[in-house]
C-alpha positions as CSV (number, residue, x, y, z in Angstrom):
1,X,88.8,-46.9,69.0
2,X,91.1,-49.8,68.0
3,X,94.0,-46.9,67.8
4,X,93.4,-45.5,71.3
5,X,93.9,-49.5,72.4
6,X,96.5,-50.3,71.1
7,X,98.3,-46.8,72.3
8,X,96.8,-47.4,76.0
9,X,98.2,-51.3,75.6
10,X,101.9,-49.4,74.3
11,X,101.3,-47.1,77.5
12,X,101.0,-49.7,79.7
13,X,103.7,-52.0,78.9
14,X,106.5,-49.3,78.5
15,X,105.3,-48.4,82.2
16,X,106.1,-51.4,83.0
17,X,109.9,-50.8,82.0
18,X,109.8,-48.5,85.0
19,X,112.0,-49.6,88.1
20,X,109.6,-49.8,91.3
21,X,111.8,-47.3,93.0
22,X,111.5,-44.5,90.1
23,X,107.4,-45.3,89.5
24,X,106.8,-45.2,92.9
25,X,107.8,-41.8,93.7
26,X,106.4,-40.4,90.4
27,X,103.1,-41.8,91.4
28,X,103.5,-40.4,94.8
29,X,104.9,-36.8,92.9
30,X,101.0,-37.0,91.0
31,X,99.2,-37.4,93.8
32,X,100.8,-35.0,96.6
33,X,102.6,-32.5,93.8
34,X,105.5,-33.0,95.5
35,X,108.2,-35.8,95.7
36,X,108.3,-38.5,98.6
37,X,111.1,-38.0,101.0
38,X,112.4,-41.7,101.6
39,X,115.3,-41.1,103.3
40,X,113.6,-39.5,106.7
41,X,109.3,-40.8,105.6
42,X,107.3,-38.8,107.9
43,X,103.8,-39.0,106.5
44,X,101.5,-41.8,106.6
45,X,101.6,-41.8,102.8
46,X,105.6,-41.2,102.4
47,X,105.9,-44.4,104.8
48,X,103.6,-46.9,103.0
49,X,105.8,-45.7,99.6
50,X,108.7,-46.6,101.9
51,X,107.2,-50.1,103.2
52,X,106.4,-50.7,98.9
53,X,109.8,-50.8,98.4
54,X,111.4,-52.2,101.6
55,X,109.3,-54.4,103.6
56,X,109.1,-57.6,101.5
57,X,107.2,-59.9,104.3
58,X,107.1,-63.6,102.1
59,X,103.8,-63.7,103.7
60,X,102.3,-60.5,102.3
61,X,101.7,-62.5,98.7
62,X,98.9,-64.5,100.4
63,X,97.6,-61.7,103.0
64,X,96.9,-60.1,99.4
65,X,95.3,-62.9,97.5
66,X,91.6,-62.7,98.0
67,X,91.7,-66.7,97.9
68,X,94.5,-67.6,99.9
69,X,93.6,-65.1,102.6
70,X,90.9,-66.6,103.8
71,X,92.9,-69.9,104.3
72,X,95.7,-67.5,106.2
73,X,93.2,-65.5,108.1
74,X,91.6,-68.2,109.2
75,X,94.2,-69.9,110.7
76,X,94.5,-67.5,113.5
77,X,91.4,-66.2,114.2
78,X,89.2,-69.2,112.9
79,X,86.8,-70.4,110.0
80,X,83.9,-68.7,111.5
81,X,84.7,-65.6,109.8
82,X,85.0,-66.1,107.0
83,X,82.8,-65.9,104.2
84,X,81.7,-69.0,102.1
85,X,83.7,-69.8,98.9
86,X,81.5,-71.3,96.5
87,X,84.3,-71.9,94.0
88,X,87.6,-70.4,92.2
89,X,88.6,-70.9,88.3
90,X,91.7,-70.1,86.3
91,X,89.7,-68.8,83.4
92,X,86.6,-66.6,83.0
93,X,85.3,-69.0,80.8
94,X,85.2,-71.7,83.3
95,X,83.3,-70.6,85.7
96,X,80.5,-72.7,86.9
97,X,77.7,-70.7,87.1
98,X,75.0,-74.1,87.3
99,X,76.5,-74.8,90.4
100,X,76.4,-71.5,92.1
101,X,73.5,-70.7,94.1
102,X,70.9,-67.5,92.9
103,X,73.5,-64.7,94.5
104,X,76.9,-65.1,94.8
105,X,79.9,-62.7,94.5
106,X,82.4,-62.6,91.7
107,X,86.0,-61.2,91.6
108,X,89.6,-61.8,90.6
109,X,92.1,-62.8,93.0
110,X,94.6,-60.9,92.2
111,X,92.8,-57.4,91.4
112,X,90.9,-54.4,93.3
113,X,88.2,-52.4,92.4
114,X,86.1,-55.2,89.6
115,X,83.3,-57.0,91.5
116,X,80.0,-58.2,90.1
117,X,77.4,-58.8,92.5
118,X,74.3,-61.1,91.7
119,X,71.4,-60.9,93.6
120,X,69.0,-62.8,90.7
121,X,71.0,-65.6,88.6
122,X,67.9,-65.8,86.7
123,X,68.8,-62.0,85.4
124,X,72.6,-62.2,85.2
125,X,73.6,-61.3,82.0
126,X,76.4,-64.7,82.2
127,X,78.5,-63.7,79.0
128,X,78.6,-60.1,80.4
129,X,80.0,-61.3,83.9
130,X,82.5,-63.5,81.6
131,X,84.0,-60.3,79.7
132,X,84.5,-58.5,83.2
133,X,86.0,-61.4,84.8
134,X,88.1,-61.9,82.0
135,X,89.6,-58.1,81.9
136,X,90.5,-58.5,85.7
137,X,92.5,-61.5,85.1
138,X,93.9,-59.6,82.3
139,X,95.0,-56.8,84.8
140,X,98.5,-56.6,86.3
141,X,97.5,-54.7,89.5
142,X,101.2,-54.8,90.7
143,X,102.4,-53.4,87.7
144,X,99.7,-50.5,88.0
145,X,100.7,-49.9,91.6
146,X,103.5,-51.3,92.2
147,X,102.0,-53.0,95.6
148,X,105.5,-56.2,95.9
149,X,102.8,-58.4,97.7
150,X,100.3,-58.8,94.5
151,X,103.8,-59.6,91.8
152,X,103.4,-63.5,92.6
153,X,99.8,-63.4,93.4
154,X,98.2,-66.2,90.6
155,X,95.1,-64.7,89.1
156,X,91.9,-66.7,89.5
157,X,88.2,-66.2,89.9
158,X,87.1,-66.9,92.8
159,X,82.4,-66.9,93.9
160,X,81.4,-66.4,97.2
161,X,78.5,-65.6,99.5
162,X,76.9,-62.9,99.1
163,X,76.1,-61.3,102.2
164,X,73.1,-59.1,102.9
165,X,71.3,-57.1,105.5
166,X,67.5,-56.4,106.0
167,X,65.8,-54.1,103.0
168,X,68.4,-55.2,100.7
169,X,70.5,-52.3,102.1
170,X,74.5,-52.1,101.0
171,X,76.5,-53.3,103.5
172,X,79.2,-50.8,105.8
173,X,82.6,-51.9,105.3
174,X,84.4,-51.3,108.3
175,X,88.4,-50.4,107.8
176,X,90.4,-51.1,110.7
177,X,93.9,-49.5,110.2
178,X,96.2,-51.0,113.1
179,X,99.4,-49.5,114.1
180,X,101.8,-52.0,115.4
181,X,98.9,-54.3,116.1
182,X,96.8,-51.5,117.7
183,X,93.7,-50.3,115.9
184,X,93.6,-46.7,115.8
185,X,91.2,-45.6,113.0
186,X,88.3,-46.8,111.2
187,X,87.1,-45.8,107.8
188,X,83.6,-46.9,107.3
189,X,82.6,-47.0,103.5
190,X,79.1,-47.2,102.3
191,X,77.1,-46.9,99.1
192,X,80.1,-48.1,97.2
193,X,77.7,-49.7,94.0
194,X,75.0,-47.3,94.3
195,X,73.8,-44.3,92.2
196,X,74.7,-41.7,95.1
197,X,78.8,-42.9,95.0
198,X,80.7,-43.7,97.6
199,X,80.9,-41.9,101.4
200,X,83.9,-42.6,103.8
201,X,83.5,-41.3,107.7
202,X,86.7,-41.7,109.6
203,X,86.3,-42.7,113.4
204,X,88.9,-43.2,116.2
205,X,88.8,-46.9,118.2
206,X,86.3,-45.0,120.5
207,X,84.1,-44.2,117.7
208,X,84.4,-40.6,117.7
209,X,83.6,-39.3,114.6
210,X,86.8,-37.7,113.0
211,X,87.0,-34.5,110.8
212,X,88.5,-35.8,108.1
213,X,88.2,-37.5,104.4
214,X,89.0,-38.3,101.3
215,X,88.8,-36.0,98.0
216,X,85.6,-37.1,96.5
217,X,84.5,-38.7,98.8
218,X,82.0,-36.9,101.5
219,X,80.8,-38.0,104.9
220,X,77.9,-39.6,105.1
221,X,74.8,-37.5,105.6
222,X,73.2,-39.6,108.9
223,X,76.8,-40.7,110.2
224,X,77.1,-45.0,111.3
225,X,75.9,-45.6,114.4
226,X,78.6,-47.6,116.8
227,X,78.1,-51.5,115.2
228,X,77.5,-53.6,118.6
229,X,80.4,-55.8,117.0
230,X,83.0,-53.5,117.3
231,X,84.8,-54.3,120.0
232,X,85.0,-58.0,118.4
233,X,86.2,-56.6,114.9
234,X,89.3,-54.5,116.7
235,X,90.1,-57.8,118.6
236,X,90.2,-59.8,115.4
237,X,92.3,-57.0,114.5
238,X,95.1,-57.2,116.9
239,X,95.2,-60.7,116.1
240,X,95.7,-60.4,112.2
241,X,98.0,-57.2,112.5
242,X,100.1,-58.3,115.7
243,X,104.0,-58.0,114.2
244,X,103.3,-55.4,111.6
245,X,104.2,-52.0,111.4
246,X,100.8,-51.1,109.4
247,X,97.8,-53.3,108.3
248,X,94.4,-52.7,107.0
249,X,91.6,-55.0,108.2
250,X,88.3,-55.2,106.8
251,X,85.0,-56.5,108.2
252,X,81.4,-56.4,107.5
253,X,78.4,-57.3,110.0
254,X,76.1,-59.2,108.7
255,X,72.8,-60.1,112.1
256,X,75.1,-59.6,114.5
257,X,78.1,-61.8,113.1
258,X,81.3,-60.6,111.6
259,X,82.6,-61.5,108.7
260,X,86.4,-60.9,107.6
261,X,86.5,-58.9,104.4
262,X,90.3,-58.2,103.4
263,X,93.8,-57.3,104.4
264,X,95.0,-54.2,102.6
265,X,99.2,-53.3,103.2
266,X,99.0,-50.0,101.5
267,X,95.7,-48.3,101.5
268,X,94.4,-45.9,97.8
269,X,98.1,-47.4,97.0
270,X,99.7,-44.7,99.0
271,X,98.3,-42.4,96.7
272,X,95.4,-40.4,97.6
273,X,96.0,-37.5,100.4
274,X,94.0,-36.8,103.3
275,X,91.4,-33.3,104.0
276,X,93.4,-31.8,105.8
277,X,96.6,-33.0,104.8
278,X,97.8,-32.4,108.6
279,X,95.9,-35.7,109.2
280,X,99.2,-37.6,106.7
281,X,101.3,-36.3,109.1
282,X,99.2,-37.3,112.4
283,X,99.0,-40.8,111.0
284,X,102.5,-41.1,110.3
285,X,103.3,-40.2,113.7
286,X,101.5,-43.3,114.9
287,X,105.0,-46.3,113.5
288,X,108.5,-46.0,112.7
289,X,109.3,-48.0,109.2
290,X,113.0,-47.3,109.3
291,X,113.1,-48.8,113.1
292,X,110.7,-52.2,112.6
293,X,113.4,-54.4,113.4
294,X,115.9,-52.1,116.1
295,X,117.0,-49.3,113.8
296,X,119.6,-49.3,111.2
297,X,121.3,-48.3,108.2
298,X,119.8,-48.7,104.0
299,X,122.6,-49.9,101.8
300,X,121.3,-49.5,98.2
301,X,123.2,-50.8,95.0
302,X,122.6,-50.8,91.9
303,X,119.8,-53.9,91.3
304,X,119.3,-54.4,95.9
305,X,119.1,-53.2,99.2
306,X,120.2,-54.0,102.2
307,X,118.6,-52.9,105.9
308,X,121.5,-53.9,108.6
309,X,119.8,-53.3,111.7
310,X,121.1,-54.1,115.2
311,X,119.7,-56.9,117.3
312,X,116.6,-56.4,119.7
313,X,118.9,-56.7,122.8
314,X,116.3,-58.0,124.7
315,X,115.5,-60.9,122.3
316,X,119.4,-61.3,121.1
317,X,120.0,-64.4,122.9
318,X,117.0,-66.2,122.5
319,X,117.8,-67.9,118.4
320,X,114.9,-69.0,116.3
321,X,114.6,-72.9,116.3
322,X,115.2,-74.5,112.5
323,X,112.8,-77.3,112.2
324,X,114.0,-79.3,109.8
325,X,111.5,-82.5,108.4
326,X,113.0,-85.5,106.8
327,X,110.9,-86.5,103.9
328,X,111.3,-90.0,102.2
329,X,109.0,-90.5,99.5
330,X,106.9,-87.7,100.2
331,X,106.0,-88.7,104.0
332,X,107.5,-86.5,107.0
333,X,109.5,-89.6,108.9
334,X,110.8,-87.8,111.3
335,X,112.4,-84.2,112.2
336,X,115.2,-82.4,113.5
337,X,115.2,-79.2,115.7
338,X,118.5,-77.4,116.0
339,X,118.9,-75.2,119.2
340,X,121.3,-72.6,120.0
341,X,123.5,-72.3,116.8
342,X,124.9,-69.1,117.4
343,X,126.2,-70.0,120.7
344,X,126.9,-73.7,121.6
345,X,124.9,-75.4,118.9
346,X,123.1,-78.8,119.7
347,X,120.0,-81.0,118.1
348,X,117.6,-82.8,118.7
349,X,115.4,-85.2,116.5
350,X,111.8,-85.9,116.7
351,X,109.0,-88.4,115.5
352,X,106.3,-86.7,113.3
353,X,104.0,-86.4,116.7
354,X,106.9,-84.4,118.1
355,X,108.2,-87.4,120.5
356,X,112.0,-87.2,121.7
357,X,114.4,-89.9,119.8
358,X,116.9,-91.3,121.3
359,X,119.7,-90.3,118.9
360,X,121.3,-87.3,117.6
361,X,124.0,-86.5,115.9
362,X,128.3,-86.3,116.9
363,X,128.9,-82.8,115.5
364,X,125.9,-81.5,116.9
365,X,125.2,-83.2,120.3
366,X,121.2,-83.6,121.3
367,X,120.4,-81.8,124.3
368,X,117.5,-84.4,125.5
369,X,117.2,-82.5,129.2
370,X,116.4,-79.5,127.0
371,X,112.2,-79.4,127.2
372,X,111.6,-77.9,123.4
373,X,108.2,-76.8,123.3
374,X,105.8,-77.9,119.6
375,X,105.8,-75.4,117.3
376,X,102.3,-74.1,116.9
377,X,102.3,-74.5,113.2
378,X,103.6,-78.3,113.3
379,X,100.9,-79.4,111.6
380,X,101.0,-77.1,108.8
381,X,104.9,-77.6,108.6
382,X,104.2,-81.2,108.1
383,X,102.0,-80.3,105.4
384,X,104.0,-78.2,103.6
385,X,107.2,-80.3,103.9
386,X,104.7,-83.2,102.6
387,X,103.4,-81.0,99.6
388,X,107.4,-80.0,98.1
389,X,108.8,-83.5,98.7
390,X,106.0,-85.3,96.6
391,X,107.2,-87.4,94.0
392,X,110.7,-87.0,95.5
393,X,112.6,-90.3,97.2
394,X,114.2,-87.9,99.8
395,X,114.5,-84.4,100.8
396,X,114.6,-82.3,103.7
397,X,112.8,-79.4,104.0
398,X,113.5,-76.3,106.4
399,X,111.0,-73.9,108.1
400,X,110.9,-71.2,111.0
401,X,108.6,-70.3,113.3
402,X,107.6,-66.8,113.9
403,X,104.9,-65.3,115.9
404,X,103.0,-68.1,114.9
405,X,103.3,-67.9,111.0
406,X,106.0,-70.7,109.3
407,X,108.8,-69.2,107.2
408,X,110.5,-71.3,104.7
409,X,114.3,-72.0,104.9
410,X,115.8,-74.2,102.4
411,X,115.5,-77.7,100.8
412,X,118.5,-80.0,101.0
413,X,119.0,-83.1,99.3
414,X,122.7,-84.3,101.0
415,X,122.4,-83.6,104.6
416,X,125.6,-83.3,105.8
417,X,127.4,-83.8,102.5
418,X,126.3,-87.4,103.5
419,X,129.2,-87.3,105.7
420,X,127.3,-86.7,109.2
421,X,127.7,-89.4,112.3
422,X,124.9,-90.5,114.6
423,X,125.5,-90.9,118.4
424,X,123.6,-94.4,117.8
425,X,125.9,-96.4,115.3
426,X,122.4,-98.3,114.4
427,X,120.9,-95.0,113.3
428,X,122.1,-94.8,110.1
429,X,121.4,-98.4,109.2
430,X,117.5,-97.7,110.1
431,X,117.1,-94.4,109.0
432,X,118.6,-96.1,105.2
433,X,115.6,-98.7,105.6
434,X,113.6,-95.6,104.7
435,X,115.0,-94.5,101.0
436,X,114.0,-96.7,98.8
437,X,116.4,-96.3,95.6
């Protein structure tokens, strides 16, 4: 037993050794028995291989963490569902199983698949739960699947409610797969822990049941009737998937309320073909990878590639705003919001409650007729900016605004080269009040 161990352990870290863009397609060649055509992806499988190893959205790594998610989620459709976290842990052996009530949920934050589900503490074989918990924080799921989003995904534990319907019944799981931000499918999955194993039924945003599933896994036998909550859960799912060529929703309904479950990127890892296969291709009908952002042209080297892609012509003239936050001693003092830089650049500087100042900078004139409207996401901007210049005297620290989520731009230290003139002589004198050396 040791011996097979220690080869599986040998197996699984020369697998690692593997470039994403060679184990990709060989895990796509042992699933379909034939190899993935990147270059023109067609199927719904061949473009989720494609989106593995070219879309690398910064904000996938926290769509993907079962802890951060609900933080993420819940900033745009709202606390209310989301399901209770009773506590997270770095180690198996520290969870705190005194101060979690009699049923609870546990899993890894980082993983799929390992859950332990308690409905009696007073039964829960505690050193048993440890040993799983601690083989799932063991796990490298990105290696395994080479899913980008889960590589800088920490690993933690993390208990939460555990959520239950009448006659102690397993709960549906209802699997939203949008399209552009449209729901078009639903995979409802039931009986997932139970002796019978698990049935899938595929339904289209009507609820008409579709003939179609998964190897080894049947249809139900008395198929789902329509949940009274699903026009809510395809709303929530516009919301979360708005932006995105493909996203995954899940949601359970629990008396009449609906909870958020998870966001999945590449569903069975892009991995696990359809009955009948014509259903790969019908799916992958529904987005266009190699077009997400106006078409263009793959450049790849030896170690990178490159998408150079022509402007949305519609949207060409209207340049993202850089909000950038002047931090002195950790605090957000003030900000400045440059406008226009690819045409006739100007700025404008703000207080921390987004109030005009009456000063701006030579080089870059302000604009202070211009009405710039508050970035949705000020609030978590300051936060953020707050959180990387602690301990620091001064930085200042970039971000974007994008459909409502905040992309991170750079930190400087020497704005300007600390060469840069104020319109108000006085300015400078002021603003130096503020760094304390």
């Amino acid at each position: 037993m040791q011996h097979d161990n220690f080869i599986k352990r040998v197996v699984y870290k020369a697998l690692q050794l593997i470039p994403d863009s060679v184990y990709v397609r060989l895990k796509y060649r042992k699933a379909f028995g034939r190899w993935p055509d990147l270059r023109n992806p067609r199927s719904f499988n061949e473009k989720l291989t494609w989106l593995k190893l070219h879309d690398r959205n910064p904000l996938y790594t926290a769509m993907v963490d079962k802890y951060e998610a609900k933080r993420y989620v819940a900033g745009i459709i709202g606390d209310e569902y989301i399901i209770p976290t009773y506590g997270v842990w770095d180690r198996a052996e520290d969870i705190d199983f005194e101060a979690l009530p009699d049923k609870f949920v546990l899993k890894a934050t980082h993983d799929s698949g390992r859950v332990i589900i308690c409905r009696d503490k007073s039964t829960l074989d505690r050193q048993k739960a440890i040993r799983e918990m601690r083989l799932s924080l063991r796990r490298n799921f990105y290696a395994v699947t080479r899913e980008w989003p889960y590589k800088n995904v920490k690993p933690r534990i993390i208990a939460e409610k555990l959520l239950e319907v009448a006659d102690n019944a397993e709960l549906a799981d209802y699997k939203v797969h949008n399209f552009n931000g449209v729901p078009k499918v639903i995979l409802v999955c039931r009986d997932r822990f139970r002796d019978t194993g698990l049935t899938e039924d595929f339904f289209d945003s009507e609820w008409k049941h579709l003939d179609v599933r998964r190897p080894g896994h049947p249809n139900a036998p008395i198929l789902e009737d329509k949940p009274e909550e699903l026009d809510k859960m395809l709303e929530l799912s516009e919301r979360l998937s708005k932006s995105y060529p493909f996203m995954r929703t899940d949601f359970y309904s629990v008396g009449g309320k609906v909870y958020f479950g998870e966001i999945t990127l590449y569903p069975a890892s892009a991995a696990v073909p359809f009955v009948p296969e014509s259903f790969d291709d019908l799916l992958g009908k529904e987005f266009n990878v190699t077009n997400l952002m106006g078409g263009g042209k793959i450049l790849t080297f030896r170690n990178i590639s490159i998408l150079i892609q022509l402007a949305d012509s519609s949207t060409a003239d209207n340049s993202i705003n850089d909000y950038k936050f002047f931090c002195f001693n950790g605090r957000v003092k003030f900000m400045k919001v440059d406008l226009d830089r690819s045409t006739e650049h100007r700025a404008n500087y703000y207080d921390r409650d987004f109030r005009l100042l009456e000063f701006g900078e030579v080089e870059y004139p302000p604009d202070f007729a211009r009405k710039v409207d508050k970035p949705a996401c000020f609030k978590s901007m300051i936060e953020l900016a707050e959180k990387i210049a602690r301990k620091m005297r001064f930085v200042r620290v970039d971000f974007y605004e994008i459909d409502k989520h905040v992309f991170f731009g750079e930190i400087t230290f020497y704005p300007s080269s600390a060469a840069g003139r104020f319109t108000v002589p006085t300015a400078d004198l002021e603003i130096g009040k503020l760094l304390k050396l």
